[in-house]
N, CA, C and O atoms as CSV, one atom per row, in Angstrom:
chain,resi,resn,atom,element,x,y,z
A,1,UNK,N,N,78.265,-71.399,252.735
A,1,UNK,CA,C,79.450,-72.187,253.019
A,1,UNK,C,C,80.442,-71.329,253.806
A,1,UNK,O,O,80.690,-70.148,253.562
A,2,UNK,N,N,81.067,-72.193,254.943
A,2,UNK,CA,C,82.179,-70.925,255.522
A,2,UNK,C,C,83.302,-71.019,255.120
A,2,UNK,O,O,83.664,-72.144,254.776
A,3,UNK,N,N,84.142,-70.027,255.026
A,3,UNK,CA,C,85.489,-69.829,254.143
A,3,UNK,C,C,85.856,-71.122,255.350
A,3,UNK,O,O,85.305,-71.273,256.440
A,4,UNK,N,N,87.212,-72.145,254.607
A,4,UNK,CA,C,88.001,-72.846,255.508
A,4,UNK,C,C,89.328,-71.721,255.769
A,4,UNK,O,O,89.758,-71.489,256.898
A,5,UNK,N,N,89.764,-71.217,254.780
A,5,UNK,CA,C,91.260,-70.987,255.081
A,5,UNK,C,C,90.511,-69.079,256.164
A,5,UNK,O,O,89.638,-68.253,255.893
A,6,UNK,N,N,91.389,-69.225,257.188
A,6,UNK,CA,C,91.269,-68.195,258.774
A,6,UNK,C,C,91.809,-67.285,258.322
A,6,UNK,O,O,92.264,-67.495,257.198
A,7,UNK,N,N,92.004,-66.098,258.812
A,7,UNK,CA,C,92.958,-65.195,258.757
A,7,UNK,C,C,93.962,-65.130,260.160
A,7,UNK,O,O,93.559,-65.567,261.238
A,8,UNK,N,N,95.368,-64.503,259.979
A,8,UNK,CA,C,95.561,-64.795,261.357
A,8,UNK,C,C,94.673,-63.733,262.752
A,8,UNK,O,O,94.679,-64.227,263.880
A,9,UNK,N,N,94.183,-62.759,262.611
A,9,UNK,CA,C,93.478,-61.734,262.901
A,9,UNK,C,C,92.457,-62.683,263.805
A,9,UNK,O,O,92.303,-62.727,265.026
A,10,UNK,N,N,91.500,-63.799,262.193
A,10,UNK,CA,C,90.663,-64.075,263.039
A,10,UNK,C,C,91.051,-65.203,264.090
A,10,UNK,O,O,90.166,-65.530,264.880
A,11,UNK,N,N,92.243,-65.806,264.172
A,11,UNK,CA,C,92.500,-67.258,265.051
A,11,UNK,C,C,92.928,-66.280,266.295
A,11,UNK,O,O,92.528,-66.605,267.413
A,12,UNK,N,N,93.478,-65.464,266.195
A,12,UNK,CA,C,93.889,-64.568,267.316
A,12,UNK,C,C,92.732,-64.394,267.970
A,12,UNK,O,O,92.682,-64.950,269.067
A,13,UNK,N,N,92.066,-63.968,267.730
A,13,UNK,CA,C,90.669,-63.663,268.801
A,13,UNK,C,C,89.619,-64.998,268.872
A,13,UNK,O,O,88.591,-64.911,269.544
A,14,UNK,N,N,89.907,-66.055,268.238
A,14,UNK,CA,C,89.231,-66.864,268.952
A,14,UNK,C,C,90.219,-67.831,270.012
A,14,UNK,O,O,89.750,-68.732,270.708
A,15,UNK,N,N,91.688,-67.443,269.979
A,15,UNK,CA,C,92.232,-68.046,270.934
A,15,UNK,C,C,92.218,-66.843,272.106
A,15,UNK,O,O,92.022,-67.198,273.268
A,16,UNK,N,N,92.394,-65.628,271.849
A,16,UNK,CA,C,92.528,-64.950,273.185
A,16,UNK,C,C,90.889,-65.161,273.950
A,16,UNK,O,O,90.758,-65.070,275.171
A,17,UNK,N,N,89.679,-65.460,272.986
A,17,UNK,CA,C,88.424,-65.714,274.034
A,17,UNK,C,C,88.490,-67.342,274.713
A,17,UNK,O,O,87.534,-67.835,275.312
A,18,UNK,N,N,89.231,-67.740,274.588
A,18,UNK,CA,C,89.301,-69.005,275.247
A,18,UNK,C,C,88.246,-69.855,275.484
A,18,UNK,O,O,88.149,-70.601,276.458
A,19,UNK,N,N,87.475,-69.740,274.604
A,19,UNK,CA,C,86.117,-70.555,274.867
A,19,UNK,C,C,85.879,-71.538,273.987
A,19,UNK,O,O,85.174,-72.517,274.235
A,20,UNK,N,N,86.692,-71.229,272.484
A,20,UNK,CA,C,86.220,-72.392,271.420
A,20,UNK,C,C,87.299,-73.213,272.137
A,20,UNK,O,O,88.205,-72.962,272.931
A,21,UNK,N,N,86.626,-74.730,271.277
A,21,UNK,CA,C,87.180,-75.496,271.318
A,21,UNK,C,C,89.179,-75.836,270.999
A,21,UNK,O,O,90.188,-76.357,271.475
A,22,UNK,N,N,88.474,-74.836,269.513
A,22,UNK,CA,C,90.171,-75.025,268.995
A,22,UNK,C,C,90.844,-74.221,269.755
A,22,UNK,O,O,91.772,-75.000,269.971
A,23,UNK,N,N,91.148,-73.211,270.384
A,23,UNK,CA,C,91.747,-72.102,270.977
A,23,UNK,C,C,93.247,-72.724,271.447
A,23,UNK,O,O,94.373,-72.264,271.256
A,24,UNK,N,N,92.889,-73.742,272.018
A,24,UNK,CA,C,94.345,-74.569,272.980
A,24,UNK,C,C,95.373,-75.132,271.990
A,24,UNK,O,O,96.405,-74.463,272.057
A,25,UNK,N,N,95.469,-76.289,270.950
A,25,UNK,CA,C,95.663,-76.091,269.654
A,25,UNK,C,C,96.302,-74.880,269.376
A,25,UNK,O,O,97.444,-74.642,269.768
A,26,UNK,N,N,95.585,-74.054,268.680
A,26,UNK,CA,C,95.963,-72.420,267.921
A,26,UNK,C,C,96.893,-72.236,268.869
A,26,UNK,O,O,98.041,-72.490,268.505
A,27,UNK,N,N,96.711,-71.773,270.273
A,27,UNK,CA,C,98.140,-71.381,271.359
A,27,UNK,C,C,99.220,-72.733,271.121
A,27,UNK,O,O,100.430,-72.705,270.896
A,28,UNK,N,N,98.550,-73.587,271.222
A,28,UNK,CA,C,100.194,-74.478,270.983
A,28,UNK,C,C,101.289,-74.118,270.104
A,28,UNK,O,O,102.424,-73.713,270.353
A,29,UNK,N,N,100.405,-74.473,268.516
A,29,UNK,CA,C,101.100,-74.036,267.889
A,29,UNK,C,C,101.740,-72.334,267.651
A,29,UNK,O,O,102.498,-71.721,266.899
A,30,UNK,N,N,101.374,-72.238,268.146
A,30,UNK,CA,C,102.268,-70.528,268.068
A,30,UNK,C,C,103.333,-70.784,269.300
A,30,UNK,O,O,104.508,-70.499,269.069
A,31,UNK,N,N,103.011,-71.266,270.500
A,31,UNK,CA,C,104.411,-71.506,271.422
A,31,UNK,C,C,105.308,-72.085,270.747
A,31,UNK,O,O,106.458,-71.662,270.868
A,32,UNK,N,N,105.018,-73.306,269.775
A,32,UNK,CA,C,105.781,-74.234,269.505
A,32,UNK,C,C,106.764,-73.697,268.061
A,32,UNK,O,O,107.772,-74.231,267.600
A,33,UNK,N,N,106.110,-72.586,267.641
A,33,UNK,CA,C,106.656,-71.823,266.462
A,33,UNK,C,C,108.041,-71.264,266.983
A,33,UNK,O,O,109.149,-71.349,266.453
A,34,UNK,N,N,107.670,-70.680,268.148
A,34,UNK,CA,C,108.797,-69.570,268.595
A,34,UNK,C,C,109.490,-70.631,269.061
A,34,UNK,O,O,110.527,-70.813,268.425
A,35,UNK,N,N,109.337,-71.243,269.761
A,35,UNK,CA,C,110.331,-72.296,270.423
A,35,UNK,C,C,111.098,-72.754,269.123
A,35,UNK,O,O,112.050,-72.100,268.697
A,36,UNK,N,N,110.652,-73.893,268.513
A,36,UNK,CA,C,111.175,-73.823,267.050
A,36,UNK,C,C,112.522,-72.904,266.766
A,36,UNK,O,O,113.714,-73.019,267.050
A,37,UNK,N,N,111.524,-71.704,265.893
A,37,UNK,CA,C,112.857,-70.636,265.777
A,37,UNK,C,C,113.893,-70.149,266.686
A,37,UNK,O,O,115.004,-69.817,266.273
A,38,UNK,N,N,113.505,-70.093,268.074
A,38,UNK,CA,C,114.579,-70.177,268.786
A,38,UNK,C,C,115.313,-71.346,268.849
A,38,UNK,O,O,116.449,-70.876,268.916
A,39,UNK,N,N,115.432,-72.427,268.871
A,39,UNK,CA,C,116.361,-73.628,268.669
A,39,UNK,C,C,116.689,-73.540,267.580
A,39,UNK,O,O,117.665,-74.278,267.448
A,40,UNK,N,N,116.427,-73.001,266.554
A,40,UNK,CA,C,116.865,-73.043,264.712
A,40,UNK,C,C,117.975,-71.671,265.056
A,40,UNK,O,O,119.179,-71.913,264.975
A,41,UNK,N,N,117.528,-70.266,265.431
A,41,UNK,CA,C,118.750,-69.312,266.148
A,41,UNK,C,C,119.928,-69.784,266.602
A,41,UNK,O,O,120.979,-69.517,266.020
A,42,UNK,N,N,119.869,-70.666,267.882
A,42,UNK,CA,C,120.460,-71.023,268.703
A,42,UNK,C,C,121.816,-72.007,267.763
A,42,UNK,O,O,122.941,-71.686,267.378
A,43,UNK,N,N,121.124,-73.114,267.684
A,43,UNK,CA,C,121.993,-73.881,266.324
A,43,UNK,C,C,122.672,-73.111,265.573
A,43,UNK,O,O,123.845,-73.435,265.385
A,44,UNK,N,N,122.255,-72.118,265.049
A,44,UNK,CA,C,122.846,-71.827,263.839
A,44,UNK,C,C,123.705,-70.972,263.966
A,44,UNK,O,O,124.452,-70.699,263.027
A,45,UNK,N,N,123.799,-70.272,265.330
A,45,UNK,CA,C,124.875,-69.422,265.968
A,45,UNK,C,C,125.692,-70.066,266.541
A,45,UNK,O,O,126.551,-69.312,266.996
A,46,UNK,N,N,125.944,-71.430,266.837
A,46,UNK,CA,C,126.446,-72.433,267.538
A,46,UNK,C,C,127.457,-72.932,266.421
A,46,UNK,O,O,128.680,-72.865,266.542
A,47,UNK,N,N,126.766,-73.457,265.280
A,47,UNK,CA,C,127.378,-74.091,264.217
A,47,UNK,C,C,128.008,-72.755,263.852
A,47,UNK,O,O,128.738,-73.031,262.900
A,48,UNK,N,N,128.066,-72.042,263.990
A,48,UNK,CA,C,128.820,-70.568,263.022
A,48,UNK,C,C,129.874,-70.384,264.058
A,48,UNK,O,O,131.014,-70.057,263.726
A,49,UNK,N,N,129.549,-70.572,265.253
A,49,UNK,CA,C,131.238,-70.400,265.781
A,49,UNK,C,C,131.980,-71.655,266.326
A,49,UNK,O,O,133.100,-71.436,266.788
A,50,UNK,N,N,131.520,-72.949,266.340
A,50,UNK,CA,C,131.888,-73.868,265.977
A,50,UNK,C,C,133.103,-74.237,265.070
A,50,UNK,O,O,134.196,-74.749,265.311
A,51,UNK,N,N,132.302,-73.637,263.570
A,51,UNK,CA,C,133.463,-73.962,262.646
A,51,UNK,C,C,134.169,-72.530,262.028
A,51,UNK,O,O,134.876,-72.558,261.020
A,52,UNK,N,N,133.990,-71.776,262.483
A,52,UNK,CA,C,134.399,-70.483,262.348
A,52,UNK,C,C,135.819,-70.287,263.443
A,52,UNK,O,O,136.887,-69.698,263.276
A,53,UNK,N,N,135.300,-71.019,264.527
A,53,UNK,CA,C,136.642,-70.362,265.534
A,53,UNK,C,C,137.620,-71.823,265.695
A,53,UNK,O,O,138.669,-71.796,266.338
């Protein structure tokens, strides 16, 4: 049986070989992570001087 749960180690190298299927997926979501936290940054430094100043 193959383990389901990945490590991140192993999704990393099957997205940098670009050949599986899932690879495009796996890169999304990691763009879409940082993007994410940068708009969650952004906001929250916004709202802090917002009601701060």
């Amino acid at each position: 049986m193959t383990d389901l749960v990945q490590t991140p180690k192993r999704l990393y190298r099957r997205a940098a070989r670009g050949k599986d299927d899932e690879s495009m997926p796996i890169v999304l979501g990691g763009v879409m992570l940082v993007v994410t936290l940068a708009v969650a940054i952004v906001l929250t430094l916004t709202f802090l001087v917002y009601f701060l100043v």
